[in-house]
C-alpha atoms as a printed R data frame, in Angstrom:
   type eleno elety resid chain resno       x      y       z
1  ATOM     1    CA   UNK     A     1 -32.124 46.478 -12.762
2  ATOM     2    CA   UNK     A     2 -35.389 45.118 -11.753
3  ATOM     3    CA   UNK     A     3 -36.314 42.182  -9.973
4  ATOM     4    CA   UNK     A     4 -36.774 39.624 -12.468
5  ATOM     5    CA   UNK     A     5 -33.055 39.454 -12.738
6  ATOM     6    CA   UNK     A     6 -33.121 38.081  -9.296
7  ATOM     7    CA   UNK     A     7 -36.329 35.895  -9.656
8  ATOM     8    CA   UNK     A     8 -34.677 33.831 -12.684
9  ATOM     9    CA   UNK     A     9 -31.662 33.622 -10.717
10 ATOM    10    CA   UNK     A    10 -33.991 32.170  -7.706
11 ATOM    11    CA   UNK     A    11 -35.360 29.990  -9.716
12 ATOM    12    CA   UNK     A    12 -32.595 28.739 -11.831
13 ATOM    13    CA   UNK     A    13 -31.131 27.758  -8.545
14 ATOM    14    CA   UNK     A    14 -34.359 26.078  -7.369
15 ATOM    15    CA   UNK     A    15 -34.579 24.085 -10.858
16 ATOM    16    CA   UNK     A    16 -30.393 23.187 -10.425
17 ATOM    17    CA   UNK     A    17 -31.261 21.560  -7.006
18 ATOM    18    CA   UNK     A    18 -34.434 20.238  -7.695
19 ATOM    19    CA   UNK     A    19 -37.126 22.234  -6.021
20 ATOM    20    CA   UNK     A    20 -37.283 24.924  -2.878
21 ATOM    21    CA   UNK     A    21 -37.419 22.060  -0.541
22 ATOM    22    CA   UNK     A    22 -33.724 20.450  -1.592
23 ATOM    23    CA   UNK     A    23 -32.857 24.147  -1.574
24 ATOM    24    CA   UNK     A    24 -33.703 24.526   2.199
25 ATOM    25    CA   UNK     A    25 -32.279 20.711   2.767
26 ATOM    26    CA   UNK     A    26 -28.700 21.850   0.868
27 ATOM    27    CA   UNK     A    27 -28.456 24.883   2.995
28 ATOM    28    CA   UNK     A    28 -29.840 24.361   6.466
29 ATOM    29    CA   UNK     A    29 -27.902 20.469   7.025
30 ATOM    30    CA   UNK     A    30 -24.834 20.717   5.540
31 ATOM    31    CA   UNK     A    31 -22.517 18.154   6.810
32 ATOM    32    CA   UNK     A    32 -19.839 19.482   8.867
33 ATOM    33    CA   UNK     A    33 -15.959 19.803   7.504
34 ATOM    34    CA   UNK     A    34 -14.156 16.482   7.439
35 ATOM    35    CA   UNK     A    35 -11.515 17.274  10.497
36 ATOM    36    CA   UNK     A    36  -8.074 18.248   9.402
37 ATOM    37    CA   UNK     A    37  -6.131 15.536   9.322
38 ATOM    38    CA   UNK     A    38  -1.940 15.343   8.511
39 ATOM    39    CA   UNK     A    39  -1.016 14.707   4.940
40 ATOM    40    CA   UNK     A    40   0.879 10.523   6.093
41 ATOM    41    CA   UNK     A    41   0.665  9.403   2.346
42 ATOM    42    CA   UNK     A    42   3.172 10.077   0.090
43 ATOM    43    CA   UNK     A    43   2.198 12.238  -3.084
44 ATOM    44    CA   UNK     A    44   1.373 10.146  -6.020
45 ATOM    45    CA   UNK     A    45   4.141  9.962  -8.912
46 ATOM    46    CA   UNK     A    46   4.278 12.551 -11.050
47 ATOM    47    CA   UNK     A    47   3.536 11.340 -15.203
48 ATOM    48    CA   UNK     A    48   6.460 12.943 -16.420
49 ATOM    49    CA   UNK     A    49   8.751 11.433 -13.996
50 ATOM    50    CA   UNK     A    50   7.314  7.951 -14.663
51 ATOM    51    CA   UNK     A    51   7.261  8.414 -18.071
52 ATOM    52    CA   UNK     A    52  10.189  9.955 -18.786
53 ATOM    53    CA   UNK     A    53  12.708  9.590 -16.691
54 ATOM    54    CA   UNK     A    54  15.764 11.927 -16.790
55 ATOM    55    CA   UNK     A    55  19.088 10.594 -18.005
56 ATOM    56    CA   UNK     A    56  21.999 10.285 -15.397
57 ATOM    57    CA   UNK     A    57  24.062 13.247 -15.040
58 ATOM    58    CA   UNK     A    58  27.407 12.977 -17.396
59 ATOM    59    CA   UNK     A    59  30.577 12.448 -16.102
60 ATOM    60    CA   UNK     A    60  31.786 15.944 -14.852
61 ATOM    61    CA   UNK     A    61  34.932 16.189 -17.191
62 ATOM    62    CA   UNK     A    62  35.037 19.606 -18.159
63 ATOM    63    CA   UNK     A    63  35.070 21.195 -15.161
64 ATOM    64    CA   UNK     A    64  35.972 24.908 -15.474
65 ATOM    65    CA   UNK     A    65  37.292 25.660 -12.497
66 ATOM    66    CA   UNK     A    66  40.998 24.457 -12.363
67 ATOM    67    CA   UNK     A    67  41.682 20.998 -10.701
68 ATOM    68    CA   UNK     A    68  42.406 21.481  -6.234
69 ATOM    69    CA   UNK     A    69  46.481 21.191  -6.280
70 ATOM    70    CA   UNK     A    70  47.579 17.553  -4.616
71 ATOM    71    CA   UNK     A    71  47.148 17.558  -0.606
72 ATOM    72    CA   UNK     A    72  50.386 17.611   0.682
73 ATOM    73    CA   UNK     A    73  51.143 14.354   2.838
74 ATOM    74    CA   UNK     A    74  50.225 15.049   6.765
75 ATOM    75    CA   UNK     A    75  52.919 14.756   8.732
76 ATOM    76    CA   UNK     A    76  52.569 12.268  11.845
């Protein structure tokens, strides 16, 4: 590897930004983080849920565990 590699690299990077002087703007000022702030807003909708929406559950019919025997009447 020589280092033409690294000089088309250099100036690929000079021609993306638009010269060695945006170069040394981009990197020396960046503008600092945005502070974290707490996610307040709800998420947005998702498309499948707003397009298609589930059906309601059926009626649970066939159970297969056997039906709870009949509670016995409490005794006052």
């Amino acid at each position: 590897m020589t280092g033409t590699s690294t000089a088309t690299i250099c100036a690929s990077i000079k021609l993306l930004l638009g010269g060695p002087f945006t170069l040394h703007l981009h990197l020396g000022r960046r503008p600092p983080p945005p502070p974290k702030t707490k996610y307040t807003h709800p998420p947005p909708p998702s498309p499948t849920k707003t397009m298609y929406p589930h059906p309601p559950p059926p009626p649970n019919t066939a159970c297969n565990h056997p039906p709870l025997p009949p509670s016995p009447p409490r005794s006052k």
